[in-house]
C-alpha angles and dihedrals in degrees: 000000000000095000083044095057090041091060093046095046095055104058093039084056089052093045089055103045088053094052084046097054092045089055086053103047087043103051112008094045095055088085095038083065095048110080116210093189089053088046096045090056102045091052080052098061088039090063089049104052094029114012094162094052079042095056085038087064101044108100110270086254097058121136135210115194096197126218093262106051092283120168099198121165122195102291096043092051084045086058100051091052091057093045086054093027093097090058122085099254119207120174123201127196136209135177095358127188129196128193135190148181131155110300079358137101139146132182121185131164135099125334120188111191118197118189121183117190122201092243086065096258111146125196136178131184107195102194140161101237140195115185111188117212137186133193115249131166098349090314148086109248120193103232100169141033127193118174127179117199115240107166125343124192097180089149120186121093125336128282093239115069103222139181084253095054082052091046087058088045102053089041084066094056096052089050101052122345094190087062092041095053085047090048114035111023113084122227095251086055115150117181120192104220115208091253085059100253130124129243115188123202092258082063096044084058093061092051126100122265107269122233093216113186096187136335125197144152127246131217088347129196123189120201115194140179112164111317097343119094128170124204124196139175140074118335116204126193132174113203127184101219129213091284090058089254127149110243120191115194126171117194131187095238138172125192133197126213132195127182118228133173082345099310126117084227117193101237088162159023141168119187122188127186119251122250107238 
């Protein structure tokens, strides 16, 4: 009986070690031949040569916690790539971890972004980072961004949009409003004339160069949320016309400021003559 079960329990071990390799080569081993590492690198170097078409492909559910205690979904991260797009992106990485099991994977370390714009502008986000991933469809999808500020040169102006900021601005105008309309004004500019018509940056350009004596406004309020601010009061602006005489105007006026790549750029603006 023994040698007998001896001879029918060796082939049945050997049986069972092979179909157990074969489970294992067949399901376990799909993510052992997926590397994560590899994965993680090549959607890096995705962000910085396309971030738009990047933030397209995240799920629709994705979240990006931001440096600063950000709370961004898809849209808004989408937003932030087109406002930087136009910048030459390079992404650096140090101590870098990466974790998997199964579905599961997660990378975190240092990330050191570097964005150069063509007007000279140079910015740089410095952040820990873990960046959460599942595998979905025969890929690794990036399904969650956390990001902790470290050290940030964005240069350019500052994030508040103070009396001070519109001060500056306003100081440019007076200086050279050619210079002023090429600078500050964004390409999408509108500006609401008095008479109710609309003059766009492209039409500022044409007009002639302003001897502005002074420029100020008057009983101001700023609204501001992110890098959108809103001022709004009486703008007052003294001209020496083409007869050399002095010219006061005070219009009710309210501006709209948006930051971009750093710049407290002009997007709108609505005048409206006072009652008197």
């Amino acid at each position: 009986m023994i040698p007998t079960m001896k001879k029918l329990l060796l082939p049945l071990t050997f049986v069972m070690l092979t179909t157990l390799s074969f489970v294992m080569l067949t399901t376990g081993s799909i993510y052992a031949q997926t590397d994560l590492k590899k994965a993680f690198d090549e959607n890096s170097t995705t962000f910085d040569k396309e971030p738009i078409k990047w933030v397209q492909s995240l799920p629709e559910n994705v979240r990006f916690f931001g440096g600063n205690g950000e709370i961004f979904n898809k849209q808004q991260t989408l937003e932030l790539a087109k406002r930087t797009a136009s910048g030459k992106s390079t992404s650096s990485f140090s101590d870098v971890r990466v974790k998997q099991s199964g579905k599961l994977g997660v990378v975190s370390g240092i990330r050191t972004h570097d964005l150069v714009f063509a007007n000279g502008l140079k910015m740089s986000w410095k952040d820990a980072f873990t960046y959460t991933f599942e595998w979905q469809n025969n890929q690794w999808v990036h399904t969650d961004i956390h990001h902790t500020k470290i050290d940030y040169q964005t240069g350019g102006e500052d994030n508040t949009f103070t009396t001070q900021m519109q001060q500056k601005i306003e100081n440019e105008y007076k200086t050279d409003s050619k210079a002023f309309y090429a600078n500050r004004l964004s390409d999408d500019f509108r500006y609401s004339t008095v008479q109710g018509s609309y003059v766009t940056k492209e039409m500022a350009l044409k007009g002639d160069k302003q001897n502005i004596i002074s420029t100020e406004m008057l009983q101001p309020m700023i609204f501001q949320s992110g890098d959108l601010a809103v001022s709004t009061g009486i703008h007052k602006t003294v001209r020496l016309d083409k007869d050399g005489i002095e010219r006061s105007k005070q219009v009710a006026a309210t501006y709209v400021f948006q930051r971009r790549n750093g710049k407290w750029m002009f997007v709108s603006s609505q005048q409206t003559d006072i009652a008197r």
